[in-house]
Each structure stands twice: as structure tokens, then as C-alpha cells.
N, C-alpha and C positions, 0 to 999 in steps of 0.2 A: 585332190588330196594327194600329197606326195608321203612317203616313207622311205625317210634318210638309207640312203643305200641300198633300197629295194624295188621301189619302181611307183607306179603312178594310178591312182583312180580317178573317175569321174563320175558327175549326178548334176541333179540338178534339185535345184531348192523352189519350195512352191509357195508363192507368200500368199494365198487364199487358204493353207491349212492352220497356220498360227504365226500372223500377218506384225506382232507383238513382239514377239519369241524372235522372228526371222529378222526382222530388223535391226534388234538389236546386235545376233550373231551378226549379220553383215556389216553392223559400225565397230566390230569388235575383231574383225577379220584381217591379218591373217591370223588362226588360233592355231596352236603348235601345245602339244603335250605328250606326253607316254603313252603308246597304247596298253590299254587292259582290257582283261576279258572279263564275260560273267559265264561261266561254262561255255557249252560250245555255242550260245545263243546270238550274242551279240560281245562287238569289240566296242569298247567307247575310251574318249579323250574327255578330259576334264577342262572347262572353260573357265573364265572368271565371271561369264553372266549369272546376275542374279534374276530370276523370272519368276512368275509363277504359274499356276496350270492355265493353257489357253488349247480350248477344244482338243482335247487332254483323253487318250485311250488306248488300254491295256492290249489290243491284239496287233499284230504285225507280221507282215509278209519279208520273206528272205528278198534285201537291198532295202527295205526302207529305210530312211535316217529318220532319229526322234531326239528331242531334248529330253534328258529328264532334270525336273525341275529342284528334287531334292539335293542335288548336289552340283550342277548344269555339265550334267555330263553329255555330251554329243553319243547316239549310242547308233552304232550299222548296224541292221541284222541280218545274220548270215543263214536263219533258217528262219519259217515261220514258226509262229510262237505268242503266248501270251505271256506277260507279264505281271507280278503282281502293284508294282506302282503305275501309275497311269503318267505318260508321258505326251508331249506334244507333238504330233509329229508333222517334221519339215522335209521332208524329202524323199529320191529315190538314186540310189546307184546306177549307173548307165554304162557305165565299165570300170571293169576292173576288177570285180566283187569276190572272184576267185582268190586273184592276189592279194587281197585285203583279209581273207578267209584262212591264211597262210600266215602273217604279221605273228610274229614275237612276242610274249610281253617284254614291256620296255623299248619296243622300239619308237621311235619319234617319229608323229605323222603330223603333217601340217595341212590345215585346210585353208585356202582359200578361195576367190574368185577368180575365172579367169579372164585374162587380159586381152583376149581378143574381142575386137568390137561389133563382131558377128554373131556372139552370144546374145543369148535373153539376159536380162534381170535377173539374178539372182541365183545366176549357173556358179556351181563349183567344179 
């Protein structure tokens, strides 16, 4: 995950949690949008995937990444937390999560995979 003029995060994406959901994010990659916040809970970016709920749930620890389905928002969370929609969730932060924790609204973050051929499947 990059943020235009700010600096860099990583994770990794786990396609045994919503193998459906991750897919399609990965054919839809690289996904770039605004970040927004929902209080201090979680930042998410808005995709253009249409999905719908796949093993799908309301609780979360601070670095998870989840889809949520109502809008295909990509959502980090920056503190554990529940939620009251139920989301899928695809991942986990592996650095960076501070700087991410920090992000502007409005600023542009792009996610994709990365290009080294040392990575797993499905690393961002």
C-alpha cells in the first residue's frame, strides 16, 4: 500500500479467509482511492468490487484488513473493535500500520501486489 507523498505499508492477504472476495480484489489490482475514516476505528478505500458476504464477521483486531460488502470498501483497522456490519475479512498489516494510522482524509492510497518474485500469493 502506497500513500501518494507519504510513505509505504505492507500485509499480506490470506485467500483461505474469503478465497471469493480475494480473488476478485487481486484481478482488480492495483485499486487506488481516497482514504476515509470511520472514527478512529478503521481507514478504508473504496473499490469498484461488487461481492457479497463470504465468511463474513463483525469483530477485528488492530492491522486486520476486511472487505465490506455494502459498499466494497477495503477497511484497515487501526484498533480492535467490533463492528456493526459484518465484513469479510482478507488480511493482516505487516508494516507500516503506524503510518497508515496517521493518513489524512483525502489522501490517495493505492494498493497493490508486490512485484518481487520472492513473495507468496497474494502479498500486498
Amino acid at each position: 500500500m502506497t500513500v501518494r507523498g507519504r510513505g509505504d505499508a505492507e500485509g499480506d492477504l490470506f485467500r483461505h479467509l474469503a478465497p471469493l472476495t480475494l480473488s476478485t480484489l487481486l484481478s482488480s489490482m492495483p485499486i487506488s482511492g481516497r482514504v476515509n475514516r470511520f472514527d478512529d476505528v478503521f481507514i478504508y478505500v473504496i473499490s469498484d468490487a461488487v461481492l457479497g458476504v463470504e465468511k463474513a464477521r463483525k469483530g477485528f483486531e488492530r492491522g486486520e484488513v476486511a472487505f465490506l460488502p455494502s459498499n466494497g470498501a477495503i477497511c484497515i483497522f487501526l484498533r480492535d473493535s467490533s463492528v456493526a456490519k459484518s465484513m469479510n475479512p482478507i488480511g493482516r498489516i505487516t508494516k507500516g500500520l503506524d503510518f497508515l494510522q496517521n493518513t489524512s482524509l483525502g489522501d490517495v492510497i493505492t494498493i497493490q501486489q508486490r512485484e518481487s518474485s520472492s513473495t507468496t500469493p497474494g502479498s500486498t
